[in-house]
C-alpha positions as a printed NumPy array, in Angstrom:
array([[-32.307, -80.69 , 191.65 ],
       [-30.958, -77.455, 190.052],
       [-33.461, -77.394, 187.541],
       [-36.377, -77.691, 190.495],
       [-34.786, -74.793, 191.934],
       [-34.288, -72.704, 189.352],
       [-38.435, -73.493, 188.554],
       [-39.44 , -72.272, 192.119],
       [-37.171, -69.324, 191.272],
       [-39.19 , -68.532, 188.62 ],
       [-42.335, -69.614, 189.859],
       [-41.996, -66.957, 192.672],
       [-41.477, -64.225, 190.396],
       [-45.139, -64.55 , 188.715],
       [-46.446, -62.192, 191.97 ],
       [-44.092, -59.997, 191.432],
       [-45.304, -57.298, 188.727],
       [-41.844, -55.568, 186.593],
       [-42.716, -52.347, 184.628],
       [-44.749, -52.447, 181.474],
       [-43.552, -50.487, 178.672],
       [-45.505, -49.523, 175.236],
       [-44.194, -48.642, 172.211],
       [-44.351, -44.806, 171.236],
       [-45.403, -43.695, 167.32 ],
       [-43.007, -41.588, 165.749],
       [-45.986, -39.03 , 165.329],
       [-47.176, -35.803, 166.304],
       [-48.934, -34.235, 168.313],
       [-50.72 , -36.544, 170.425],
       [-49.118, -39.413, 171.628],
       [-49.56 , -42.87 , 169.962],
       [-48.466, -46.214, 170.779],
       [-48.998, -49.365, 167.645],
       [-50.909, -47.13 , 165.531],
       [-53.339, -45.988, 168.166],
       [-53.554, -42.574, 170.301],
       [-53.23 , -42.882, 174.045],
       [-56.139, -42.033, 175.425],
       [-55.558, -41.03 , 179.309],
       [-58.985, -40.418, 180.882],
       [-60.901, -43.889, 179.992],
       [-60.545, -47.824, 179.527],
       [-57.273, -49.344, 179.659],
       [-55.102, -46.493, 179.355],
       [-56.351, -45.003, 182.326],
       [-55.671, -48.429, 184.022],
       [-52.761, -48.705, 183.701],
       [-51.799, -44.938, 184.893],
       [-54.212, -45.633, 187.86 ],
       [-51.883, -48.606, 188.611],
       [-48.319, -46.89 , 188.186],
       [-46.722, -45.252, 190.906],
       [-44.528, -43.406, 188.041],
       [-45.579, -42.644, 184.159],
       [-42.784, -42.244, 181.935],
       [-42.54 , -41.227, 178.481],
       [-39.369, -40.633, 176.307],
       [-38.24 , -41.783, 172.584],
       [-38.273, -45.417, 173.787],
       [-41.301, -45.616, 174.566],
       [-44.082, -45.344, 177.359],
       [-43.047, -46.709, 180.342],
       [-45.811, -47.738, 183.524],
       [-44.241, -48.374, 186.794],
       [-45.653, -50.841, 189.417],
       [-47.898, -49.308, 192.054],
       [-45.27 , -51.151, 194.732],
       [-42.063, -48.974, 193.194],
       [-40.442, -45.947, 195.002],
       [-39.939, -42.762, 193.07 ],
       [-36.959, -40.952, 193.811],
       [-36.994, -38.393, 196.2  ],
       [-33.709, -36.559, 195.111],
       [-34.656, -36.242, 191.35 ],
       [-34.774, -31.977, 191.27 ],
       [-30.923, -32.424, 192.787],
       [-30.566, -34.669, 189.742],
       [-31.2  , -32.142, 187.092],
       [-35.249, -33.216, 186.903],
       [-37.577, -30.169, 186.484],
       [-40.121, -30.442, 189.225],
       [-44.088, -29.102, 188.716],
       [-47.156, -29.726, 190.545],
       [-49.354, -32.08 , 188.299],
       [-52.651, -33.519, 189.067],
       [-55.089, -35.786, 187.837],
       [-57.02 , -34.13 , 184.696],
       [-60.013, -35.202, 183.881],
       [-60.171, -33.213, 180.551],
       [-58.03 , -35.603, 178.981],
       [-54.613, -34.927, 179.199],
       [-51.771, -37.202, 181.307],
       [-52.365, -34.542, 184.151],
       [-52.484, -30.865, 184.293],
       [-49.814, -28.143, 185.621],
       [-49.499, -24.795, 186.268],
       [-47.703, -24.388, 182.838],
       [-50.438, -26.12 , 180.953],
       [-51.191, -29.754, 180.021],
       [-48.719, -32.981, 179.956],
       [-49.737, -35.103, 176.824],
       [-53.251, -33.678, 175.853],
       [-55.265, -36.507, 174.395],
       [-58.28 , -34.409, 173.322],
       [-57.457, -31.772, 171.777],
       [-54.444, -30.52 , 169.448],
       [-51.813, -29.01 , 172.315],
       [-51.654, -25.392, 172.461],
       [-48.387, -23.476, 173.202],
       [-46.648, -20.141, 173.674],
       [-42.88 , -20.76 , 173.035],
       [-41.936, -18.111, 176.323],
       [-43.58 , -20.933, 178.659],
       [-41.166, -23.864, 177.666],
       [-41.253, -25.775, 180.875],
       [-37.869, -27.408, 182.198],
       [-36.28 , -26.056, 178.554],
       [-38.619, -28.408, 176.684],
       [-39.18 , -27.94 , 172.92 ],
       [-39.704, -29.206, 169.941],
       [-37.316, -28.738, 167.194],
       [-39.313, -30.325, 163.611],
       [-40.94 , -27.537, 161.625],
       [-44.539, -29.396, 161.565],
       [-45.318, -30.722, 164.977],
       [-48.889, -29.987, 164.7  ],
       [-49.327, -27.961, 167.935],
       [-51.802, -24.813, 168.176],
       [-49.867, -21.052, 168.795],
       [-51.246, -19.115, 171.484],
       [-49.651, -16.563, 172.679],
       [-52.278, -16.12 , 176.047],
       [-51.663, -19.687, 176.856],
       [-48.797, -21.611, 178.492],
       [-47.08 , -24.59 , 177.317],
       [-48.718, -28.073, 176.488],
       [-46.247, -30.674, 176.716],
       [-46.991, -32.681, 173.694],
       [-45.221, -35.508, 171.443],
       [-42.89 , -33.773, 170.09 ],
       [-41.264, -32.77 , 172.989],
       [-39.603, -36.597, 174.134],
       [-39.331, -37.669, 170.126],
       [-37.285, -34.826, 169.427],
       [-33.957, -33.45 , 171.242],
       [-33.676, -36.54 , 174.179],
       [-36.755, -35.278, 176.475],
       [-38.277, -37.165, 179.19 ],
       [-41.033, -36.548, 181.121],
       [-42.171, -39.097, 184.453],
       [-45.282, -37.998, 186.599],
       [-45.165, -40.056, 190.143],
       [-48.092, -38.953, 192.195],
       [-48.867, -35.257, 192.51 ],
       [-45.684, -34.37 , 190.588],
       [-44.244, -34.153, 186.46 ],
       [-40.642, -34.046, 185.861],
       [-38.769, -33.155, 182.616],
       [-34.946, -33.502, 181.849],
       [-33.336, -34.436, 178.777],
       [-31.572, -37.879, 178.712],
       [-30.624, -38.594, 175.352],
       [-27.107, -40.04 , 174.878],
       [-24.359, -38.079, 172.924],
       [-24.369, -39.247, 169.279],
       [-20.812, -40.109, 169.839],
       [-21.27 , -41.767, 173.283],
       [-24.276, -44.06 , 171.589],
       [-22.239, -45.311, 168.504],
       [-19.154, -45.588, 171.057],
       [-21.091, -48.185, 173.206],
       [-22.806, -49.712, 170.259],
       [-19.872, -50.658, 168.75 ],
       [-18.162, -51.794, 172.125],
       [-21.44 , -53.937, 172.602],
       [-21.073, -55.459, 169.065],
       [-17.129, -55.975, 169.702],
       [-17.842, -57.919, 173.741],
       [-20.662, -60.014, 171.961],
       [-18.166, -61.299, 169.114],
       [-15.695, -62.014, 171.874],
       [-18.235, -63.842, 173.587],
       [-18.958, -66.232, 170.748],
       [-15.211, -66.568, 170.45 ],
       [-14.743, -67.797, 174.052],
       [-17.78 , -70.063, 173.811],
       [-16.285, -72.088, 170.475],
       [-12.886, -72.03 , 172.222],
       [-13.998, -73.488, 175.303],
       [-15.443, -76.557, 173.221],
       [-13.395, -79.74 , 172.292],
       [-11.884, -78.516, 169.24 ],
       [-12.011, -75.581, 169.414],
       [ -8.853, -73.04 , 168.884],
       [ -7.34 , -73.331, 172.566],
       [ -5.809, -70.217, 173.147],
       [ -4.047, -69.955, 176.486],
       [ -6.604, -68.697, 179.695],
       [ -5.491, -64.54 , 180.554],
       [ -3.927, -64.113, 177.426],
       [ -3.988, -60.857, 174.914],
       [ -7.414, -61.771, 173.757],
       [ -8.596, -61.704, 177.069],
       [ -7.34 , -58.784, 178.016],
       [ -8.98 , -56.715, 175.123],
       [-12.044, -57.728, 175.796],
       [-11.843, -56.44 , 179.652],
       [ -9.913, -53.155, 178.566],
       [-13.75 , -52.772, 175.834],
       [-15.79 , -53.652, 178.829],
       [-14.396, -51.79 , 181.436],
       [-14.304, -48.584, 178.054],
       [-18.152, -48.661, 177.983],
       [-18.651, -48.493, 182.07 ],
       [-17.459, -44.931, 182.118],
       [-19.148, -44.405, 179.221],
       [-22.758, -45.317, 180.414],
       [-22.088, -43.701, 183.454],
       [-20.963, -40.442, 182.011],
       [-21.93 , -37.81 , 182.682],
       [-25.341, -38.186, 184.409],
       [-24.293, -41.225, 186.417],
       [-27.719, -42.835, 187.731],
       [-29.288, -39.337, 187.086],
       [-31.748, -40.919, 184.198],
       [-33.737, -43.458, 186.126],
       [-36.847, -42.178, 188.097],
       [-37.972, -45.056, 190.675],
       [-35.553, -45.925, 193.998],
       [-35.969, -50.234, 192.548],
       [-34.137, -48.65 , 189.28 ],
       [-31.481, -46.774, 190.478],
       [-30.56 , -49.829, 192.674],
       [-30.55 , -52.719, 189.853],
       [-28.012, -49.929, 187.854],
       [-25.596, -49.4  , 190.579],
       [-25.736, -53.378, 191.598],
       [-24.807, -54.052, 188.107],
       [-22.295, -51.815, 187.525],
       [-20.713, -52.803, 190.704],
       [-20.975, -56.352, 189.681],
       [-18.871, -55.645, 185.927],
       [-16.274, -54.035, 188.233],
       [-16.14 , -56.919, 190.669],
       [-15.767, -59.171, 187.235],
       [-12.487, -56.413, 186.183],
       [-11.08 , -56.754, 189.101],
       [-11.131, -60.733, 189.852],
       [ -9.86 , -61.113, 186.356],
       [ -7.164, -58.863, 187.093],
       [ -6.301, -60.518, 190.557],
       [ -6.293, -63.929, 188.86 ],
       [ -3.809, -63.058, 186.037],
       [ -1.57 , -60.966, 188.338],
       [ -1.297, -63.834, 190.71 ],
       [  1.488, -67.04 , 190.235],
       [ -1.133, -69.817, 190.65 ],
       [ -3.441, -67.937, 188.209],
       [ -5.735, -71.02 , 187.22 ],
       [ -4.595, -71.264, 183.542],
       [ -6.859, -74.845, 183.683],
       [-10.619, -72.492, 183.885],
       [-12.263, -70.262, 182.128],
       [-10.925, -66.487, 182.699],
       [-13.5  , -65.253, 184.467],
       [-14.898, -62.701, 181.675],
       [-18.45 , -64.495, 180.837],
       [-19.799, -62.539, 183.166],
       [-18.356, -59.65 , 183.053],
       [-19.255, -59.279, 179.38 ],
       [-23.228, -59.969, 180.293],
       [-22.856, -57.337, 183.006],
       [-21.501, -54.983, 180.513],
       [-24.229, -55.607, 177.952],
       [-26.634, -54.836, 181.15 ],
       [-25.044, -52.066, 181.608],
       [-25.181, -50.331, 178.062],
       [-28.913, -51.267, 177.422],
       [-30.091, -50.46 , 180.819],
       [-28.277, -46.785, 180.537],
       [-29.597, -46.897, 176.451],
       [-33.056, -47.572, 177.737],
       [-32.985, -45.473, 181.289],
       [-34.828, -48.645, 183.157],
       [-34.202, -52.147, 184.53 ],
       [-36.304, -53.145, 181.802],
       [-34.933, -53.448, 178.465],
       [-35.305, -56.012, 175.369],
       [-32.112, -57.672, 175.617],
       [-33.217, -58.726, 178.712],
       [-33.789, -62.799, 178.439],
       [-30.512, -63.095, 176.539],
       [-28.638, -62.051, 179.463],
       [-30.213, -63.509, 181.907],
       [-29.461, -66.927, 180.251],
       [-25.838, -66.223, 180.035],
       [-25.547, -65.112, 183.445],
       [-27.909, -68.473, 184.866],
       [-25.805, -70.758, 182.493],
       [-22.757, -69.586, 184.094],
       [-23.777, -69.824, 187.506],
       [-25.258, -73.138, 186.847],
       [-21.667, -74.384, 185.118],
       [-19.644, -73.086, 188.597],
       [-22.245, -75.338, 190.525],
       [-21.89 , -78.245, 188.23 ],
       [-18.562, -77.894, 187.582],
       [-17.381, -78.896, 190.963],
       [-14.038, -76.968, 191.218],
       [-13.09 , -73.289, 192.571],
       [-12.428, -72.009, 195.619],
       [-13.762, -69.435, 198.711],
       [-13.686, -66.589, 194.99 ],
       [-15.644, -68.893, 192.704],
       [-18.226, -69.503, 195.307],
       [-18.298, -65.954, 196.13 ],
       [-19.173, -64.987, 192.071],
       [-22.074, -67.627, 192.168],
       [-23.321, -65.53 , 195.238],
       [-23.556, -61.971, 193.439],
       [-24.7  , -64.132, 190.094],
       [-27.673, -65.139, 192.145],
       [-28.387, -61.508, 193.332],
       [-27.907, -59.936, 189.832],
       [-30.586, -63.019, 188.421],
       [-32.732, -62.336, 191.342],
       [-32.886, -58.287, 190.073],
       [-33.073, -59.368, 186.885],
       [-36.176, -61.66 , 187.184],
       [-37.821, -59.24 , 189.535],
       [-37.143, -56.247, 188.434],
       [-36.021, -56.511, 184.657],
       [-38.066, -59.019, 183.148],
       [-40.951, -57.176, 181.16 ],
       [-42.49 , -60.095, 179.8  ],
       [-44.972, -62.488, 181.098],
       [-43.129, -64.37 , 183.97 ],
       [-43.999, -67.8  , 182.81 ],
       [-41.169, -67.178, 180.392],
       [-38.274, -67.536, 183.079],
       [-39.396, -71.161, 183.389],
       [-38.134, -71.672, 179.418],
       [-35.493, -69.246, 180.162],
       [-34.081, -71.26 , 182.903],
       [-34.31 , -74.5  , 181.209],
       [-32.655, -73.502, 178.267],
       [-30.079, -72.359, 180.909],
       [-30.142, -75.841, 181.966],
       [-29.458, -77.714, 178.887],
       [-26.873, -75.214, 177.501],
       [-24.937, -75.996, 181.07 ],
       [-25.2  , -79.396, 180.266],
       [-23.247, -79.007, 177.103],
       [-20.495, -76.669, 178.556],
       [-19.688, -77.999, 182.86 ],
       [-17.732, -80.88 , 181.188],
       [-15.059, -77.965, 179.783],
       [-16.157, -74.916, 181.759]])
């Protein structure tokens, strides 16, 4: 029965398009994605642009919103650059008042006065054309070098640099690396066998004190300032909101007398939300290549609290906002083809099999 439901769940989700997202050459000046240049006024690439109610393009890649997203209305109040930008059929992304976003056609020309938005480029060789007469040509360079972004929704190009702090990036890498060696600890400790340390104990509580370390750290100091589309912004809140929710029941259940000491401290979850969290801010979208990973720990928990028979009004509350989070996820944050849920969710099945007899 659960697995039937879980397949309509996924099932559902193949009409629902999530963003698709190309990978961007470290090469200048003319964008290039596997060894090819993007090419912006024919065949596919001008598809998929046609298609996307937002373009994006930073260091991670090139990123092509569904036509059925919102962009945000409030992104100038977020620190975006706003220009008028339309459709060029010369060759370039689209063309502004400042000169050209991501010429395709022609080596971009510049005059280093008419920075837009405080874009630059700081490698000595970046292949552009100097001329003084002309404006600025927003080029390569300018998103693989110094954290800049650039997203054209409609009529309209926006530039703001979103590039993590070198300190803040290693900070959360290494609190990612530290919650998923925790994780593997709880999972071998939770089998027959395994070391049983007592439920809420020190352990526990150092891996809550890393995850609740990296929310203020993703969220710091740009809060939800980095992603462009209204679906976005919402998934990132929701899951931050949902790690907090995790802090806090874990809290409440260790502070009160009848703490549960026979279940799992509820911290599966909140370590998967915190991993969200992390790559979602790393990779500014609801999209990101850790992805399928978390969605199977967060559908093998929920399936283990269903199985598992025991819990009260709380428990059944948590399997609620699990099922929102995997409905986000699936809709919103799944990148690949959507025939993969159905293998994600089965593996979900099995590996709840092995783990509702101790969970």
């Amino acid at each position: 029965m659960y697995l039937a439901r879980l397949l309509l769940c996924a099932a559902h989700s193949l009409a629902i398009a999530s963003s698709e997202v190309f990978n961007l050459d470290d090469s200048v000046p003319l964008l290039a994605s596997n060894g090819r240049d993007v090419r912006w006024s024919g065949g596919w690439d001008a598809l998929v642009v046609a298609d996307s109610s937002c373009t994006r393009v930073n260091a991670r890649g090139i990123y092509a919103k569904p036509s059925h997203w919102t962009p945000r209305s409030d992104l100038p109040s977020a620190g975006w650059a706003r220009s008028p930008c339309v459709a060029d059929g010369g060759g370039a992304l689209c063309a502004a008042p400042f000169g050209a976003v991501f010429p395709s056609s022609e080596r971009p020309r510049y005059n280093a006065s008419g920075a837009w938005g405080g874009a630059g480029c700081t490698r000595g060789v970046d292949g552009r054309v100097l001329d003084p007469a002309h404006g600025y040509d927003v080029s390569a360079c300018d998103v693989l070098d110094g954290g800049g972004d650039v997203a054209v929704c409609g009529r309209n190009a926006y530039y703001r640099r979103t590039a993590v702090s070198t300190w803040a990036y290693w900070a959360m890498c290494l609190l990612a690396v530290f919650v998923v060696r925790s994780l593997s600890y709880l999972v071998v400790n939770s089998r027959p066998g395994g070391a049983q340390e007592k439920k809420g104990g020190c352990s526990d509580w150092v891996t809550v004190a890393a995850c609740v370390a990296a929310l203020p750290l993703a969220l710091a100091p740009d809060g939800d300032a980095g992603f462009v589309t209204v679906e976005e912004r919402f998934f990132y809140v929701v899951v931050c909101c949902y790690a907090g929710a995790y802090a806090l029941l874990f809290a409440y259940r260790w502070a009160c007398a009848e703490a549960n000491l026979h279940e799992d401290p509820p911290i599966y979850n909140l370590i998967a939300a915190t991993l969200q969290v992390i790559a979602s801010r790393l990779y500014l979208g609801a999209e990101t290549p850790y992805n399928p990973v978390i969605l199977w720990a967060v559908a093998t928990r929920a399936l283990v609290k269903l199985r598992g028979g025991r819990g009260g009004f709380a428990v059944r509350l948590t399997v609620f906002a699990d099922s929102l989070v995997l409905s986000l996820m699936a809709v919103l944050g799944f990148g690949y083809s959507a025939l993969y849920l159905v293998a994600v969710f089965a593996i979900a099945v099995v590996t709840s099999d092995a783990l509702c007899d101790v969970a």
